[in-house]
NUMIVO-256736 format. One line per field, with one value per residue (C-alpha): x, y, z; residue in one letter; residue number from 1. Coordinates in pm, whole numbers, plus 50000, padded with zeros to 5 digits. Each point is the difference from the previous one (the first is absolute). Example, Ala and Ser with C-alpha at 12.3 -4.5 7.8 and 13.67 -1.06 7.14 Angstrom:
x = c(51230:50137)
y = c(49550:50344)
z = c(50780:49934)
residu = c(A:S)
num = c(1:2)
//
This chain:
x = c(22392:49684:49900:50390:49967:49643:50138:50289:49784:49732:50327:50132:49633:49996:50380:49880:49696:50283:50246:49601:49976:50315:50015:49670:50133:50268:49719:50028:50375:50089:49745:50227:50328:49793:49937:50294:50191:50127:49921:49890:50311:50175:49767:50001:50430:49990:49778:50127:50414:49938:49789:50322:50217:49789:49963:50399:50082:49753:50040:50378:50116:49711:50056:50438:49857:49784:50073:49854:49731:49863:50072:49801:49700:50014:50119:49604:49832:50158:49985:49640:49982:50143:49834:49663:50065:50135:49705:49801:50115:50017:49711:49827:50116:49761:49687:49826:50151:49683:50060:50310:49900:49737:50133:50358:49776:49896:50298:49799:49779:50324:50177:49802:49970:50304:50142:49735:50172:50324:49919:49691:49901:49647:49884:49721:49667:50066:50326:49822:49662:50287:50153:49721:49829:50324:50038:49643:50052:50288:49832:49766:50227:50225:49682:49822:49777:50297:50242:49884:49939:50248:50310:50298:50377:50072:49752:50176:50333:49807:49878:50383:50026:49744:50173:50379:49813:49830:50290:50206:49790:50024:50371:50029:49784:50291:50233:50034:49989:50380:50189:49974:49796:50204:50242:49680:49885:50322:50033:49596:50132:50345:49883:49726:50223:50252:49696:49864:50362:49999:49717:50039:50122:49697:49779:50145:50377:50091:49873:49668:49726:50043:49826:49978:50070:50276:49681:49865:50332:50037:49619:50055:50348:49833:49707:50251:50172:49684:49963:50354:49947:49637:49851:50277:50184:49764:49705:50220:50150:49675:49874:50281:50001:49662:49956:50191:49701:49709:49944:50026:49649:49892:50316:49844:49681:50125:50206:49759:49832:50294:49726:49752:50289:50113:49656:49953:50312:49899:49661:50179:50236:49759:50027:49698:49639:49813:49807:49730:50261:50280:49762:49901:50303:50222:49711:50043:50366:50003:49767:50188:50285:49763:49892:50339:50064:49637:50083:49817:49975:50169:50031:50359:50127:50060:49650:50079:49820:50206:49871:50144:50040:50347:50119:49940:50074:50334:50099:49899:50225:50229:50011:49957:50273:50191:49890:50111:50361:50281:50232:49930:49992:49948:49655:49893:49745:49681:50063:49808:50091:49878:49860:49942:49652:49997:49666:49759:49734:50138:50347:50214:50155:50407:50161)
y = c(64938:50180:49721:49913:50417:49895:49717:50172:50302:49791:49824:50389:50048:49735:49993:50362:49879:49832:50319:50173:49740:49981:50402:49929:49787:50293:50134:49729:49953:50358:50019:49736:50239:50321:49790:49899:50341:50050:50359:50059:50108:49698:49728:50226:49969:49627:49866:50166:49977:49603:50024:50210:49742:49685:50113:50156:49622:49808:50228:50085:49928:50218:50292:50005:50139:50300:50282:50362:49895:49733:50275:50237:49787:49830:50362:50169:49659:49963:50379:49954:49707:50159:50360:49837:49744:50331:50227:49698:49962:50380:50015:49761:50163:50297:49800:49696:49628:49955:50316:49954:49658:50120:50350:49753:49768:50266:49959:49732:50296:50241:49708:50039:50362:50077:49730:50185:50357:49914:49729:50148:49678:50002:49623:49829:50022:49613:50203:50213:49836:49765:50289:50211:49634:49896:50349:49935:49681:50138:50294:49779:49785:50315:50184:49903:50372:50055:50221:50310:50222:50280:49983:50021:50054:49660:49927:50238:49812:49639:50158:50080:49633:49851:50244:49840:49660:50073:50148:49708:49731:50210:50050:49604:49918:50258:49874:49629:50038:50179:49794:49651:49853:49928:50321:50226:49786:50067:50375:50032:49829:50186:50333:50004:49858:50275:50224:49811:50026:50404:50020:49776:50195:50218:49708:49805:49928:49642:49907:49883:50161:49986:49771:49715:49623:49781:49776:50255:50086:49659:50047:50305:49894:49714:50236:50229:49691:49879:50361:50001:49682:49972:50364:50171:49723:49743:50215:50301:49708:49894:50392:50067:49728:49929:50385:49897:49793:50283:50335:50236:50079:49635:49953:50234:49830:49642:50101:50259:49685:50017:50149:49712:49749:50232:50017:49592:49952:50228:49791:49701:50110:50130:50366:50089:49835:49863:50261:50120:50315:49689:49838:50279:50137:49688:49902:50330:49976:49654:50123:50290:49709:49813:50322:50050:49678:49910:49929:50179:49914:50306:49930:50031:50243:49635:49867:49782:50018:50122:49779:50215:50349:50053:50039:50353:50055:49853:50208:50312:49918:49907:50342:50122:49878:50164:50319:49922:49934:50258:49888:49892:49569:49805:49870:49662:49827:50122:49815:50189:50090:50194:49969:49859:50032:50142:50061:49878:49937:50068:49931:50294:49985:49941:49707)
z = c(54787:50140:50195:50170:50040:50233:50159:50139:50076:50170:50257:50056:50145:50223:50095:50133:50166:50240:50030:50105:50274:50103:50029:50168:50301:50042:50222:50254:49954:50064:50271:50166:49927:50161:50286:50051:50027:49635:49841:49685:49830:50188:49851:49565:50146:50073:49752:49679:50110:50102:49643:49791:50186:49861:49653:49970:50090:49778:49754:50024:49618:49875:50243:49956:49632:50138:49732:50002:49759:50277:50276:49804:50030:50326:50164:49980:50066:50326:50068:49987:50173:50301:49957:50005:50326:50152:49933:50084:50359:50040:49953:50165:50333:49936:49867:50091:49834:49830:49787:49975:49843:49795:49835:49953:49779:49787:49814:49819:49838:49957:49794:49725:49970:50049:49757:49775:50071:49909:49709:49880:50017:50046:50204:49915:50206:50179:50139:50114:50169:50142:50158:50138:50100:50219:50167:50112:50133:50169:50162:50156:50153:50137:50172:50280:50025:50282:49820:49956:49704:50027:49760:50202:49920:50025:49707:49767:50082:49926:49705:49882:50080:49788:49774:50010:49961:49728:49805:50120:49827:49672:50063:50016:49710:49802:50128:49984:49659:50028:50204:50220:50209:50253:49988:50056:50296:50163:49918:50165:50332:49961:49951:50293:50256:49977:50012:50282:50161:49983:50189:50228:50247:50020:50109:50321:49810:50041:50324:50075:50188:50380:50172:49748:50142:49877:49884:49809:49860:49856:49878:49834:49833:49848:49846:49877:49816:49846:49862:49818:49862:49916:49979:49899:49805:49864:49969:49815:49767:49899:49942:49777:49817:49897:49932:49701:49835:50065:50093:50256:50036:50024:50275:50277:49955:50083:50266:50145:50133:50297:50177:49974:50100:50304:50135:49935:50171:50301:50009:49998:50279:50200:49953:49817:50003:49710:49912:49711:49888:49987:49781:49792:49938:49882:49790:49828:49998:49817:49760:49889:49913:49789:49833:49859:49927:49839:49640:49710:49633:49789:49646:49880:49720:49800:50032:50257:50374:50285:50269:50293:49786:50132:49635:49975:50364:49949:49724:50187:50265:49757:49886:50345:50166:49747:50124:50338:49907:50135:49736:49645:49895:49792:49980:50186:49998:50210:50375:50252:50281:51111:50817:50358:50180:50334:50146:50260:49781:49647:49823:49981:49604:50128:49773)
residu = c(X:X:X:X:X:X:X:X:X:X:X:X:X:X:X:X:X:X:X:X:X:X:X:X:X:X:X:X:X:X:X:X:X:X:X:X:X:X:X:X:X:X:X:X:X:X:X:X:X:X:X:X:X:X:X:X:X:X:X:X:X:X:X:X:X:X:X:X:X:X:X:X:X:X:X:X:X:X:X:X:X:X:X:X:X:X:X:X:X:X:X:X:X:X:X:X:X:X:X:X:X:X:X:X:X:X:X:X:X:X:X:X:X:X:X:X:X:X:X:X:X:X:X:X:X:X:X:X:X:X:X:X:X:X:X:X:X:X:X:X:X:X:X:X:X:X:X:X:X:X:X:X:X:X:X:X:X:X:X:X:X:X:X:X:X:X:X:X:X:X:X:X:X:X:X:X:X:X:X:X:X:X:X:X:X:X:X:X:X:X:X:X:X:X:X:X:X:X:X:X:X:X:X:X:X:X:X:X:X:X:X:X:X:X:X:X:X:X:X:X:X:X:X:X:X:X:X:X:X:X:X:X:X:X:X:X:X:X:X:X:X:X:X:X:X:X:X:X:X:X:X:X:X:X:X:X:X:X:X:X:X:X:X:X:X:X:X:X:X:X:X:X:X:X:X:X:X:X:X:X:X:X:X:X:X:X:X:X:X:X:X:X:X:X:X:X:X:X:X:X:X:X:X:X:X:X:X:X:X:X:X:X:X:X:X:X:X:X:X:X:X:X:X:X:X:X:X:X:X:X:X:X:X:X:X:X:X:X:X:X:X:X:X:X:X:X:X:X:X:X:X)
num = c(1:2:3:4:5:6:7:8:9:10:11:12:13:14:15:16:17:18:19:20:21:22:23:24:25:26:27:28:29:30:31:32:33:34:35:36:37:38:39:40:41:42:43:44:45:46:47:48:49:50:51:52:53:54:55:56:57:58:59:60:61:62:63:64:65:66:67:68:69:70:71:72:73:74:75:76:77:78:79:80:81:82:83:84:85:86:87:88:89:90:91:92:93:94:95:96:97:98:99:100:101:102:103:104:105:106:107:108:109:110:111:112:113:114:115:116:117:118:119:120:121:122:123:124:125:126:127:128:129:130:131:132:133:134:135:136:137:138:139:140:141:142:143:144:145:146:147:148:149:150:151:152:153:154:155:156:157:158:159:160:161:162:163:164:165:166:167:168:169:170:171:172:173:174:175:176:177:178:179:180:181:182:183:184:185:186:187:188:189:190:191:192:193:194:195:196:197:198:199:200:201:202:203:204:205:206:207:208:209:210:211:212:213:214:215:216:217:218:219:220:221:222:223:224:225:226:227:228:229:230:231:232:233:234:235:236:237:238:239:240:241:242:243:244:245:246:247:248:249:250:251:252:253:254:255:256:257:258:259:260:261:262:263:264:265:266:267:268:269:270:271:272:273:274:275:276:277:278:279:280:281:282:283:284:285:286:287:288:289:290:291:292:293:294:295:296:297:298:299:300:301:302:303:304:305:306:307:308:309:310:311:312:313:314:315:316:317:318:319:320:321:322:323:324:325:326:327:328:329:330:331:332:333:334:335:336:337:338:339:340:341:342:343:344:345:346:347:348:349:350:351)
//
């Protein structure tokens, strides 16, 4: 049982290795939709209706069931969702993108203290190192010496956003253990694009920017597709899925790598040189990955060696998780459970 409980863990890790990537090419994609004269709150619209659209089909004799239970859940995971893109792009208006990328990543540090607040859950030391070692990574592939040192308003809001994100990956690893798959993907998308919708007016309505080409339209309204269906759709499927078969803490690690991927991706396009703080930085980044996921020998209660010492970590989030319900259930068995770069020289964190 242990080792089909590894296996599946060890696909969830590298099912979200490709929703990091394909978060990470959201930094050339939405480039394209900037450029093309789509605002922010018209591309969060486009991409997670066209997404709530796509999964209410596919997923049509799953969501005709939605009960208050499965509203209860999906409700706060797609209020955060939409609070933290929000903050993020606020934000970002009143500070540079690369600290807007880098203080946005932090929420790979506030998953597991924060998990630990409201668990008292204590995480091992590997969560830890892993953490501290992919925010470092990440901070030097977000500064280039260029930004400044002051902390600005725009930081505090990006802060709020690491924040949302941070509480949204422990929200998900709560609560796909109460209700499906597939009806929580659909309340996430559902429940940002009405938010998306109400404040849509404030930034530029439904028409595009002035100015842009009927080229450039067609550009931009293919990028915004490619964000329903891959970032916002594909990418969130995997996330909430494989959250199901590890933990929260071990989930912002993997897919902090988005940053690596969105500044390979802007090397690759051509908007960002091959350079020693590249290096550097995604070196540390895919360490912190195989820090977490380096296996250790922990003798079992039984006798028996624990090859990966996830027994005792899976029955403290066993026990955790029941901490983190809002309503009281039965007890299941221990399943475990989420931004575009924009920048000249370094990704910007929106998926």
């Amino acid at each position: 049982m242990n080792s089909f409980k590894n296996k599946s863990e060890q696909w969830a890790i590298l099912a979200m290795t490709i929703a990091a990537a394909i978060w990470g090419s959201g930094f050339i994609v939405t480039r394209i939709a900037l450029d093309a004269g789509f605002t922010t709150a018209q591309i969060l619209f486009y991409r997670f209706a066209l997404a709530a659209v796509f999964f209410g089909l596919v997923f049509y004799r799953h969501i005709r069931r939605i009960t208050k239970r499965d509203l209860a859940a999906g409700l706060p995971a797609g209020l955060l969702l939409f609070f933290g893109f929000m903050t993020q792009t606020i934000g970002l208006r009143q500070t540079s993108p690369a600290r807007n990328a880098f203080i946005t990543a932090t929420y790979v540090v506030i998953v597991p203290f924060l998990g630990w607040l409201i668990t008292r859950r204590k995480p091992g030391l590997k969560i830890f190192g892993g953490a501290c070692c992919s925010l470092l990574g990440i901070g030097i592939l977000s500064f280039d010496g260029s930004s400044g040192a002051l902390l600005t308003v725009g930081d505090g809001l990006t802060l709020i956003c690491a924040l949302c994100f941070a509480a949204h990956f422990l929200v998900l690893e709560w609560a796909v253990r109460k209700i499906d798959t597939q009806i929580l993907l659909f309340l996430q998308m559902a429940v940002t694009t009405v938010c998306s919708l109400i404040i849509l007016p404030f930034d530029g309505g439904f028409r595009l920017v002035q100015g842009a080409a009927a080229g450039d339209w067609k550009a931009g309204a293919a990028a915004v597709l490619y964000l329903a269906l891959f970032s916002s759709g594909l990418a969130y499927f995997i996330q909430t899925s494989a959250q199901k078969y590890t933990t929260s803490s071990k989930a912002a690690i993997v897919l902090a790598a988005e940053a690596l991927w969105g500044s390979l991706f802007s090397l690759l396009f051509g908007f960002e040189p091959l350079t020693p703080r590249l290096v550097v930085g995604g070196l540390l980044i895919f360490a912190s990955i195989l820090i977490v996921e380096w296996p250790a020998k922990k003798t079992s209660l039984s006798g028996s060696v624990d090859p990966t010492g996830l027994d005792r970590e899976r029955a403290d989030n066993a026990a955790a998780a029941a901490q983190l319900q809002f309503t009281p259930a039965p007890a299941e068995p221990a399943c475990q459970t989420e931004q575009k770069a924009e920048d000249s020289g370094s990704p910007e964190i929106i998926r």
